[in-house]
FIMIRO-245135 format. One record per residue (C-alpha): residue in three letters; y, z negated, x negated. Coordinates in steps of 0.5 Angstrom, whole numbers, plus 2048, in hexadecimal, padded with zeros to 3 digits. Layout:
alaYZX ...
This chain:
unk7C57C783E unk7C37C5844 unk7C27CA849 unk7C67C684F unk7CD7C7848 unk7CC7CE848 unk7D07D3849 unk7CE7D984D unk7CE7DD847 unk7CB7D8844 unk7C67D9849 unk7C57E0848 unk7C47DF840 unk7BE7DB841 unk7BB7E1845 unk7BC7E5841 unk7BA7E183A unk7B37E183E unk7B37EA83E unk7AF7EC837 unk7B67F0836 unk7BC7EB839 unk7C07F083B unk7C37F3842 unk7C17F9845 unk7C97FB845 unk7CF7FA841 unk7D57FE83D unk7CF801838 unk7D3808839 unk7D580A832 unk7DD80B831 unk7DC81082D unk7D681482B unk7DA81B828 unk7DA81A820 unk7D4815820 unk7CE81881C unk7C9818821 unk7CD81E824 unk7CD82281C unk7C982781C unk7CD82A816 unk7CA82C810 unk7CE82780B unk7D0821810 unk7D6824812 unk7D681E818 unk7DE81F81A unk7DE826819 unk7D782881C unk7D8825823 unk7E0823824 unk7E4820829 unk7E682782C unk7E082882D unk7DE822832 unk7DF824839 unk7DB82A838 unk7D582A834 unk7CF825835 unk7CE81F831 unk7C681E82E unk7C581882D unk7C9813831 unk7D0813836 unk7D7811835 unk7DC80F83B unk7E380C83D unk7E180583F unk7DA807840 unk7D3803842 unk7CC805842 unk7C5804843 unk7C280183D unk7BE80783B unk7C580B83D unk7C180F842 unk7C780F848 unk7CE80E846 unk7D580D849 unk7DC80C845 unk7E280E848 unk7E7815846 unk7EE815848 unk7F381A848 unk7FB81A848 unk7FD82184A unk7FF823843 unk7F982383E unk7F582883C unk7EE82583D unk7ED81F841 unk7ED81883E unk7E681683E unk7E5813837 unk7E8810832 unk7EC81582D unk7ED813825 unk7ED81781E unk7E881981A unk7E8818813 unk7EA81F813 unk7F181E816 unk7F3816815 unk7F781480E unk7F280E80F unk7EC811811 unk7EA810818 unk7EC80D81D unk7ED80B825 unk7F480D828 unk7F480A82F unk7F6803832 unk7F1800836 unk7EF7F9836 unk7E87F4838 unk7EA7F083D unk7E47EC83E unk7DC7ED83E unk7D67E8840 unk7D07E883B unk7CC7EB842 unk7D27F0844 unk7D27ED84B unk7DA7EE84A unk7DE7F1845 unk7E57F5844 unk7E87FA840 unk7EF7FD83F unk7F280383E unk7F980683C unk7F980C83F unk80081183D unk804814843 unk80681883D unk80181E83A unk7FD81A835 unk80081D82E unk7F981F82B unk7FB824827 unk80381E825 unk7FD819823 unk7F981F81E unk7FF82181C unk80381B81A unk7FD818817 unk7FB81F813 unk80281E810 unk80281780E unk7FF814806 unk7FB80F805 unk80080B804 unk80380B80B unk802808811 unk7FE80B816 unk80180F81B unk7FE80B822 unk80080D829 unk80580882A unk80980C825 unk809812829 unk80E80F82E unk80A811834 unk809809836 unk810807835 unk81380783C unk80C80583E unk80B80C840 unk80480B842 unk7FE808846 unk7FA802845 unk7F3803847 unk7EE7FD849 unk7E87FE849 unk7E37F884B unk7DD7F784E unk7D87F3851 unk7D27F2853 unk7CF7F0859 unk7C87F0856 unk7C57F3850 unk7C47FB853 unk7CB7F9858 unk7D17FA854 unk7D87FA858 unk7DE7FE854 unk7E57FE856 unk7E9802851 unk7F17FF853 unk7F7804850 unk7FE80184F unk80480584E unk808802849 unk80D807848 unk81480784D unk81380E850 unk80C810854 unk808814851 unk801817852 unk7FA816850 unk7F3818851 unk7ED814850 unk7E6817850 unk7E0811850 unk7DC81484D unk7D481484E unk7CF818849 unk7C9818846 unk7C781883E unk7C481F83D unk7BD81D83B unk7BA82483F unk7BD82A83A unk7B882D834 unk7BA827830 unk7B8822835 unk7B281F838 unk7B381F83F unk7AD824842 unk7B1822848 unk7B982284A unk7BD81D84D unk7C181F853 unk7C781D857 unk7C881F85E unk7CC81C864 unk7C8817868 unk7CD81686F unk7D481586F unk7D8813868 unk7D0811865 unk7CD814860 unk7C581485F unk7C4814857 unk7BC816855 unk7B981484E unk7B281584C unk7B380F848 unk7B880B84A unk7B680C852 unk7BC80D858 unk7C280A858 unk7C880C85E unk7CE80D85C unk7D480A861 unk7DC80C860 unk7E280D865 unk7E5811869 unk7E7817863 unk7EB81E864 unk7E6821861 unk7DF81F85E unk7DC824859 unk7D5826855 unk7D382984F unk7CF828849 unk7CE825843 unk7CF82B83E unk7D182E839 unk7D783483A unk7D3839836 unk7D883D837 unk7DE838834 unk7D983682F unk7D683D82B unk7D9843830 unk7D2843834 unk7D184383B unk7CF83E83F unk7CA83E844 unk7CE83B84A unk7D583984B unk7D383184B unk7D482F844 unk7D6828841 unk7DD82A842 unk7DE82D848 unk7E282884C unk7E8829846 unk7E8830848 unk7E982E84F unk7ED82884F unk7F282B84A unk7F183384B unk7EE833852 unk7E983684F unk7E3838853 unk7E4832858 unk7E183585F unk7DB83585A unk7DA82E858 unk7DD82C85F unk7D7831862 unk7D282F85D unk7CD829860 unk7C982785B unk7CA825852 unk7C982184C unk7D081F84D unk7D481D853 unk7DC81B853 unk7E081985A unk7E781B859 unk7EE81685B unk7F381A85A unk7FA81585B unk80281485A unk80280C858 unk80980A859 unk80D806854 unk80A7FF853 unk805801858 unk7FD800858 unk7F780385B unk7F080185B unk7EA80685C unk7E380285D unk7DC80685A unk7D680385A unk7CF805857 unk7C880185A unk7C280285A unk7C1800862 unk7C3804867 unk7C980086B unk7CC803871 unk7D3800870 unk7D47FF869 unk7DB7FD869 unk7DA7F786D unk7DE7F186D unk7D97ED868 unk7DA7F4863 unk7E27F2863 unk7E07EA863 unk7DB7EC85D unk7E17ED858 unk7E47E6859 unk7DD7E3859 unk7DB7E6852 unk7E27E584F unk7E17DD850 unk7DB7DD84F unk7DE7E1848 unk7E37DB847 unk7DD7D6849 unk7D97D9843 unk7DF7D883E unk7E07D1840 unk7DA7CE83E unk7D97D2837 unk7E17D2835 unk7E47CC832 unk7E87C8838 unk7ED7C6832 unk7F07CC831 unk7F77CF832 unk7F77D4837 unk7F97DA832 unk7F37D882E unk7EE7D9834 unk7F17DE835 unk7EF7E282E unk7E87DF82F unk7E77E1835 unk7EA7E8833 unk7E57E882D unk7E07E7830 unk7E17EC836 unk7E17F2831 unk7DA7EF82D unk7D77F0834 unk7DA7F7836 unk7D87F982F unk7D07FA831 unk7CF801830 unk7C8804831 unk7C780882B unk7C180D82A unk7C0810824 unk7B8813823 unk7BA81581B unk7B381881A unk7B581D821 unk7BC81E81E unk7B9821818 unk7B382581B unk7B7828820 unk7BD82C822 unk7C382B828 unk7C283182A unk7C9834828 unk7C783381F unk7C083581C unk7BD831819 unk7BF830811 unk7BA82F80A unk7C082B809 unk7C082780E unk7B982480D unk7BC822806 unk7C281F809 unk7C581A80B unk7C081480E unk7BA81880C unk7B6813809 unk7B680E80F unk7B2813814 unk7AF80C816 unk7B6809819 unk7B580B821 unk7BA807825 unk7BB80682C unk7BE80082D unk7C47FD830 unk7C97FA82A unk7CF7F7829 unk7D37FB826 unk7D97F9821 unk7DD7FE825 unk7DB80382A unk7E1808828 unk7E1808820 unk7DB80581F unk7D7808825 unk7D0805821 unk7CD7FF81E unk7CE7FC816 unk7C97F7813 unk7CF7F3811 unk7D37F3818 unk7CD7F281C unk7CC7EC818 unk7D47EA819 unk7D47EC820 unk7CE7E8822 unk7D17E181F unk7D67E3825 unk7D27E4829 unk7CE7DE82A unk7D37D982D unk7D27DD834 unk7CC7E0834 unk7C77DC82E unk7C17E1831 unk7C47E782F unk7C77E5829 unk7BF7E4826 unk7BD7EA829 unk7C37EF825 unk7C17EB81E unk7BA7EC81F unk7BA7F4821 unk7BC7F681B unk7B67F3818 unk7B27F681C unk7AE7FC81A unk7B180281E unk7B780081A unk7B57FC812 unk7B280180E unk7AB80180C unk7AD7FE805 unk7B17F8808 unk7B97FC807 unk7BC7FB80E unk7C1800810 unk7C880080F unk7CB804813 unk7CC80B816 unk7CE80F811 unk7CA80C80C unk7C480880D unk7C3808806 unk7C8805804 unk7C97FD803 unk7CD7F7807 unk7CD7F1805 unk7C77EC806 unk7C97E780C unk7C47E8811 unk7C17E180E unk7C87DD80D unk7C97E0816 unk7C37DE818 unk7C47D7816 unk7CC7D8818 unk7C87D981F unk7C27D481F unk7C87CF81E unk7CD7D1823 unk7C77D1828 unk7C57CB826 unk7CC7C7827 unk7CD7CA82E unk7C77C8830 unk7C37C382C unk7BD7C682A unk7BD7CC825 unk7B87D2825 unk7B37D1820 unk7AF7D8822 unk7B67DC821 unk7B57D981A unk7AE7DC81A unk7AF7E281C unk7B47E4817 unk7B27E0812 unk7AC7E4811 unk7B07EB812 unk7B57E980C unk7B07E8807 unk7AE7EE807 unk7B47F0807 unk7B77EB801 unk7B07EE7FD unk7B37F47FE unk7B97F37FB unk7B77EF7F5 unk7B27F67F4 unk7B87FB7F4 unk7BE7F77F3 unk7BC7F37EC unk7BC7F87E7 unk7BA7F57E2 unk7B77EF7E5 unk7BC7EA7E3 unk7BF7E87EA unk7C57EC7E9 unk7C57F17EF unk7C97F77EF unk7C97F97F7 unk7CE7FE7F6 unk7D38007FD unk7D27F8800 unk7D77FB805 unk7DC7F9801 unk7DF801801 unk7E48017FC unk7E57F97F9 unk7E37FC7F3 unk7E68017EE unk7E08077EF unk7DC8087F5 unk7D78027F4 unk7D08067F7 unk7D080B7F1 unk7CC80A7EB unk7CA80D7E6 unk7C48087E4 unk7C380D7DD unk7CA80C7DB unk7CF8067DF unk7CB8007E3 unk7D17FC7E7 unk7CE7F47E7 unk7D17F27ED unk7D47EB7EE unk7D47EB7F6 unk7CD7ED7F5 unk7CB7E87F2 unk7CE7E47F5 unk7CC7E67FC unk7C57E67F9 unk7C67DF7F9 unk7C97DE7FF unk7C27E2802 unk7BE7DD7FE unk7C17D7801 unk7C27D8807 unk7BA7DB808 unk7B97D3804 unk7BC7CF80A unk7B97D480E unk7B27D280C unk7B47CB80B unk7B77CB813 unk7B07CD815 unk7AC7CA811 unk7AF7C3813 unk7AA7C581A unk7A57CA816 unk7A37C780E unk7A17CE80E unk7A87D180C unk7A87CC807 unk7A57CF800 unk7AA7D5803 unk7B07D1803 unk7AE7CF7FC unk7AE7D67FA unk7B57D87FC unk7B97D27F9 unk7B57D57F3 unk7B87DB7F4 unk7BE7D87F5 unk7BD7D47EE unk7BD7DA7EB unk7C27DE7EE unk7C77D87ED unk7C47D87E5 unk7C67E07E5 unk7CD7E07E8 unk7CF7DA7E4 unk7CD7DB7DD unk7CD7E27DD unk7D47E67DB unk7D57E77E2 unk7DA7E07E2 unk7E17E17DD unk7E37DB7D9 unk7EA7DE7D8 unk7EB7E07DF unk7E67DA7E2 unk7E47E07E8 unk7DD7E47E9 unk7DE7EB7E7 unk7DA7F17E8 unk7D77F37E1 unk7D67FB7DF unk7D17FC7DA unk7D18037D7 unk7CC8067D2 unk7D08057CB unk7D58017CD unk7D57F97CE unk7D57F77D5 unk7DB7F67D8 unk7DE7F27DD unk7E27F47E3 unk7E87F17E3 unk7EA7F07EB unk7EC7EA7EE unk7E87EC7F5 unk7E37EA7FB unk7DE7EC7F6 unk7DF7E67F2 unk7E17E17F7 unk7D97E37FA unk7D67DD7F6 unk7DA7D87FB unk7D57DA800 unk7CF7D77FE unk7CF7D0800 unk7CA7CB803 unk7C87C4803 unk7C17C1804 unk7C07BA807 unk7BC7B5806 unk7B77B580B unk7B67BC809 unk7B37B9804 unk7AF7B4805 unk7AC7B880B unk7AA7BD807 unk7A77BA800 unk7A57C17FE unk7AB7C47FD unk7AE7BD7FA unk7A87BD7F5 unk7AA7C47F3 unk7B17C37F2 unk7B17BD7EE unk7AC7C17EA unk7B07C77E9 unk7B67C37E8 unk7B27BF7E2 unk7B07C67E0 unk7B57CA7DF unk7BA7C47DD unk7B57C17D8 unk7B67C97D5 unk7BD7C97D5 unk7BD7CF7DB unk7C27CE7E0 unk7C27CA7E5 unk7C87CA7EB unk7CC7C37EA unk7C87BF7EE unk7CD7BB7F4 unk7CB7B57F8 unk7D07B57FE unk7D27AE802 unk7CB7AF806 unk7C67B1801 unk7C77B8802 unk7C67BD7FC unk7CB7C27FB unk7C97C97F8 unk7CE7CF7F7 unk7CE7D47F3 unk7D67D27F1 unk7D57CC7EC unk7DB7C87ED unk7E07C97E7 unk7E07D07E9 unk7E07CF7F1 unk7E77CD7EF unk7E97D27EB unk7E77D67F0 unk7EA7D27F6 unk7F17D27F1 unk7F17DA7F2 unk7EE7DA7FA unk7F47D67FC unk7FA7DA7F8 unk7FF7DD7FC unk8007E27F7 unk7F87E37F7 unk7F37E27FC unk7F77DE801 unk7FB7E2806 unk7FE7E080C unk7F77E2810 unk7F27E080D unk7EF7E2806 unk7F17E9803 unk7EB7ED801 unk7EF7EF7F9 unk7F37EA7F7 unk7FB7EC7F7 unk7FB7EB7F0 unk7FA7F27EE unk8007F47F2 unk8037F37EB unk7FD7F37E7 unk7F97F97E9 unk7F27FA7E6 unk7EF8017E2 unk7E98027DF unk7E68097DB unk7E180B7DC unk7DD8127D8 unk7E58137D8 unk7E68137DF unk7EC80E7E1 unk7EA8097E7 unk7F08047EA unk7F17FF7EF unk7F77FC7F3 unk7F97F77F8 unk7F97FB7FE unk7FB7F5803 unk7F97FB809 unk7F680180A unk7F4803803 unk7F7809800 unk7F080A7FD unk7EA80F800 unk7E580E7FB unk7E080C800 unk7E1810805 unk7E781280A unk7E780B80D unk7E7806807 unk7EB801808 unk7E97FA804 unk7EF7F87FF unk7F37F3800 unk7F37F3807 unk7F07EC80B unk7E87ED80F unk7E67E7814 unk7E07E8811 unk7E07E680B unk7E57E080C unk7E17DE810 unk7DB7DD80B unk7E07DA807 unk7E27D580C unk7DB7D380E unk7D97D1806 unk7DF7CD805 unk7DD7CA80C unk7D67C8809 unk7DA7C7802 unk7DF7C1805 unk7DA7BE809 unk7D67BD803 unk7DD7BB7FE unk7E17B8804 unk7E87B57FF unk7E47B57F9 unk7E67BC7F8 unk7ED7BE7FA unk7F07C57F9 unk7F77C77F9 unk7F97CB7FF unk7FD7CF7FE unk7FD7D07F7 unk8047CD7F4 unk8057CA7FA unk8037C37F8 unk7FF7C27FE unk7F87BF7FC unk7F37C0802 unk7EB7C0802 unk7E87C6803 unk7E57C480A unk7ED7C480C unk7EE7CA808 unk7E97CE80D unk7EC7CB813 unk7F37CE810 unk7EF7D580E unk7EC7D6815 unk7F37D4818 unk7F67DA814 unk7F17DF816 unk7F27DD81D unk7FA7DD81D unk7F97E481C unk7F87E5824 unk7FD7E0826 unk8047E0829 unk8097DD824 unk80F7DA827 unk8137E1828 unk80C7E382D unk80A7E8826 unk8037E9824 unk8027EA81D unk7FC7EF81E unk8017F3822 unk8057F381D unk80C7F981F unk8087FA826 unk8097F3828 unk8107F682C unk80A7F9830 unk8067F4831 unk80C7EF834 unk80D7F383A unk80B7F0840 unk8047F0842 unk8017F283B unk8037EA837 unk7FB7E8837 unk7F87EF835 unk7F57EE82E unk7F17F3829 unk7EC7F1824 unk7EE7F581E unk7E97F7819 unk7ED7F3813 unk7F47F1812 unk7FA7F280E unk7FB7EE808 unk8017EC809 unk8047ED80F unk7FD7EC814 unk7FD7F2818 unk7F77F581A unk7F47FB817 unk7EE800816 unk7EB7FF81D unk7EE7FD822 unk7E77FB827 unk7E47F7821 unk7E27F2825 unk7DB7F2822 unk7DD7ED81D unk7E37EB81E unk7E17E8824 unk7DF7E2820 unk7E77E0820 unk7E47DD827 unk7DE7D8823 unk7E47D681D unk7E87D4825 unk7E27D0827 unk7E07CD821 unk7E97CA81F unk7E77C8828 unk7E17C4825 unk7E57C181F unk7EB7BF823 unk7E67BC82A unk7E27B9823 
């Protein structure tokens, strides 16, 4: 793109891709939720939930990061600023989200709050968020109660239940920034009654500091907060340097520490009155107020608005945070700056949003990809340190050296990252990651590379080549798609603007062979290319928990991790023949990895992992003394040979005469001694299809995919086929009974944990795989292969047009339909038709199997962004 086309976003991107890290100073990297997270688990036994709870948030001081209500920080989280409001009725101030842990919610934890992304820049220079604050008391103890009372097989009790939004009884809270440069940030937080009658409120725009100075910490020096002139703030930081912190004329402004209450903690006393939470007891129990108001100096710093806003009325307080002294902040370019970045915002989104989609859709997009960007969190996390050392508050445990985490000590991680959920998941997962950065890399193609490739890197991947999995347990293992999302984003990248990034594909490239050969040393038993990965992410897909083997007695021969396998040698050979096409000497690599891929294909096809009878991939359970057996469950775990699918070109071909050469030998070879070969296809431009699927059983298996009493749901693809609501499966094991059932919601099973959820109900990014292979397979096929769709309905469609109509299904779920009713919704849309919340979307973690409502989290807009790259690509199709 030619620097006189670009946006001026643009423009501050290409600065910022030039930085060894493309990242700016500031942005939304404060947590919103670091209580309950296992960095804060000092326990003995991994008692996350119990050991740091929601009660103890304002009052005792976090180790390892930050969490706030809207909050922004520098990128190493030295300063931070987010917002605490309060109603007049509440206990505590509301200054961070609340929700259940796994201890209080009949399906494990979960958010129980209203809040929204509004909109995000990849460089932060705008963004806004809104939250529902209640004029009510905020029923903590009615959601823990309710929820406690509730089965497996209801519903979750949400804050819309409580009744305390019903008459729009309640204020909306924007917060939205701007900056002026990459120090000098504006903040306007803009308070709208919605209620009938004038109520109070209380709004505390609060500055503090990461405690980095007690015994725990590494600060030799403290930082400090001290009045610097009328309304301004002198922020001073050994490392981060000075700031000056600005705001308007208050009714009170007040001091403190950031501290643990000692006392509230353990019944210790404290060394001051200052602690984390004194402006609670002020504002609410006024005490020691005279204190805080006298007190010229801390590590956290609050002014206090203290307001009655009438009926449909709204007031505006103004902040801002620079590193320049500026002797008249709230000039008229600080007012101006809001509208100019908000342009500059709609300008950015212009150029890289279709221009030939409905308003509605844009609106998804832009929302999806808003709540992509608020999701950067800084995540600290030194396990070695974490193991070694003590918070203060719990010694030091012989058993947690033996614990959770214990074999990465290697894993120190200070980073920013994208996060699937700053609330629910307020850390990173392989998997996700890989999801996330697909989504990311339509508006910020830079920062998408430079998340893939951090958890390559060897703070993160383990000596032996595993990479880490995800907080509460690194060990355990998600499926291989880092070379399948790299490709995704070398292409998307490439389309945009015309030329792909070769070095991307290097660096991975030589990071994942490490990690590949560790899968085939640790995941291949027997060395017969048949995997057994175990846990998968697939939580309860399964009859039992898939990570607990008895490699004495029960070996679990797993069809998706085989055919994941598959999926990783394919996508590491277009890697290497994509670079090769410039570098030969990738070529002997590519070479290798259709080999692999050869095999890998060898194994799942004529192995027993594919059902004659019930023409499907299954599971096998080999037990000692007993012959093996099938799993017979018609789920995802089975439909995971659909992904593997590539072509290779015939330019490919003559350009490197090496790998031609050795393909013709390998084919004469393995064909000369009957072995197998995949059926080899010649396309309409001489392009060869490889899929670990041949094609009599990719239409068995489409026939199932495409069943509205199977797979099929109004959504998208379900993750366990309807057909065993009225076939439920069971198998036995040394006398023990495991059975499964369609579950269209939340599952009725904890088998994995308090949070498991994958039954029948619908995941984006599994459709969205699926979607991309029939993509690749209709472009290959076009009408020469035709599908029923759906099945019975006599409609026979190519499988190019069978993904447009998949995607078209998954993005139905966020839509209006004629009566202004979003599926995602489900029996809330009563609350989302009132007036001023029609657009405001959430990005659920997965969705019903029947009726499309959201599920599991509700800020999962980590891969459930990538609605927004199914609407480009229906754009492409349609302007195509």
């Amino acid at each position: 793109m030619n620097i006189e086309y670009m946006t001026e976003e643009h423009k501050r991107l290409s600065e910022n891709a030039k930085k060894p890290v493309p990242l700016e100073k500031w942005g939304p990297y404060v947590s919103d939720r670091q209580w309950g997270t296992v960095r804060e688990d000092y326990s003995p036994y991994g008692d996350s939930w119990g050991y740091f709870p929601f009660d103890h948030a304002h009052f005792r001081t976090y180790i390892w990061g930050e969490d706030g209500l809207a909050g922004i920080s520098d990128y190493f989280q030295n300063l931070c600023f987010a917002v605490a409001l309060w109603n007049g009725k509440d206990e505590i101030l509301k200054e961070r989200l609340f929700g259940l842990g796994n201890y209080e919610g009949n399906h494990g934890e979960d958010v129980k709050e209203l809040y929204y992304h509004l909109d995000n820049l990849p460089t932060h220079y705008y963004m806004q968020f809104l939250y529902k604050y209640p004029q009510q008391a905020f029923p903590y103890d009615l959601l823990r109660e309710e929820n406690k009372k509730r089965s497996k097989h209801d519903p979750e009790y949400e804050i819309l239940d409580t009744g305390i939004f019903n008459d729009n009884q309640y204020f909306d809270v924007y917060v939205t920034y701007a900056k002026n440069n990459s120090t000098d940030i504006a903040i306007r937080i803009s308070i709208t009654n919605r209620y009938k009658e004038a109520a109070p409120i209380t709004v505390l725009p609060t500055l503090w500091f990461y405690n980095r100075w007690a015994p725990h910490g590494s600060l030799k020096t403290k930082p400090n907060l001290s009045p610097a002139g009328t309304n301004t703030i002198y922020a001073t930081h050994p490392r981060l340097g000075n700031y000056y912190f600005y705001y308007q004329d208050a009714q009170d402004a007040l001091f403190t520490d950031n501290e643990t209450n000692m006392m509230k903690l353990q019944g210790s006393p404290n060394e001051s009155i200052f602690t984390k939470d004194a402006f609670h007891e002020a504002i609410i129990n006024g005490l020691h107020i005279n204190e805080l108001r006298e007190r010229k100096s801390g590590t956290k710093f609050a002014p206090v608005y203290r307001y009655t806003v009438g009926a449909g009325e709204t007031i505006h307080i103004h902040c801002r945070l620079s590193e320049q002294y500026i002797e008249t902040p709230f000039d008229d370019h600080f007012y101006h700056l809001f509208e100019i970045r908000k342009r500059e915002a709609d300008d950015f989104y212009a150029a890289v949003l279709p221009k030939n989609i409905s308003q509605e859709l844009l609106n998804i997009q832009r929302q999806a990809l808003a709540g992509l960007l608020w999701s950067k969190q800084y995540y600290h996390y030194d396990i070695e340190k974490w193991l070694s050392k003590s918070d203060g508050i719990t010694p030091i445990t012989p058993e947690r050296q033996h614990g959770r985490n214990s074999e990465w000590k290697h894993l120190k991680n200070q980073d920013i990252i994208s996060m699937p959920d700053k609330w629910e998941y307020p850390w990173y997962a392989a998997w996700d990651q890989s999801f996330q950065c697909i989504a990311m890399a339509t508006i910020d193609p830079v920062f998408a590379k430079n998340q893939l490739l951090l958890l390559m890197r060897e703070w993160y991947m383990k000596p032996d080549g595993q990479l880490p999995s995800y907080e509460w347990n690194f060990s355990d293992v998600n499926p291989p798609v880092q070379a399948w999302a790299a490709m995704e984003i070398y292409e998307i990248e490439k389309r945009r603007r015309g030329k792909g990034d070769i070095d991307f594909l290097k660096k991975v490239f030589h990071k994942l062979l490490i990690n590949f050969t560790w899968w085939i040393n640790r995941k291949d038993l027997k060395g017969d290319n048949i995997f057994e990965g175990g846990f998968l992410g697939l939580d309860n897909i399964g009859v039992f928990n898939r990570s607990i083997h008895d490699k004495g007695e029960i070996q679990l021969e797993q069809a998706d991790g085989t055919s994941w396998m598959g999926v990783y040698a394919l996508s590491m050979m277009d890697m290497a023949l994509e670079i090769a096409m410039v570098d030969s000497s990738f070529e002997d690599a590519a070479t290798k990895f259709f080999e692999h891929f050869i095999l890998i294909a060898e194994a799942l096809n004529e192995h027993r992992l594919w059902s004659e009878e019930d023409q499907f991939f299954y599971d096998v359970l080999c037990m000692r003394d007993a012959p093996p057996q099938p799993l017979r469950i018609q789920s995802i775990v089975g439909l995971t040979s659909l992904y593997a699918v590539s072509t290779i070109k015939k330019e490919v071909f003559e350009k490197l005469p090496d790998f031609a050469k050795r393909f013709a030998w390998y084919k004469k070879y393995r064909l000369k001694n009957n072995r197998f070969w995949p059926k080899e296809e010649l396309g309409d431009r001489e392009e060869l299809l490889f899929s670990l699927v041949q094609p009599d059983r990719l239409k068995a298996l489409l026939e199932k995919l495409l069943d509205e009493d199977g797979f099929l749901s109004p959504g998208g693809i379900r993750a366990l086929s309807k057909y065993h609501e009225q076939h439920p499966y069971s198998v036995t094991i040394h006398n023990q009974v495991h059975s499964i059932q369609y579950d269209p919601g939340d599952s009725t099973s904890d088998m994995f944990g308090g949070n498991s959820n994958w039954r029948g109900p619908v995941w984006i990014p599994i459709n969205f795989i699926i979607i991309r292979s029939l993509r690749r397979l209709g472009k290959f096929y076009h009408d020469s292969l035709l599908v029923e769709y759906p099945v019975g309905s006599g409609n026979h469609i190519n499988l190019f047009q069978v993904s447009t109509e998949l995607a078209k299904r998954v993005i139905s779920l966020f839509e209006k339909d004629e009566e202004g009713n979003r599926p995602i919704y489900g029996p809330y849309n009563w609350f989302y038709k009132q007036p001023g919340n029609e657009a405001l979307i959430l990005f659920y973690e997965y969705f019903h199997g029947d009726t499309g409502r959201g599920l599991g989290a509700s800020h999962q807009t980590g891969w459930t962004a990538l609605v927004a790259e199914l609407i480009n690509e229906l754009a492409e199709e349609d302007a195509g």
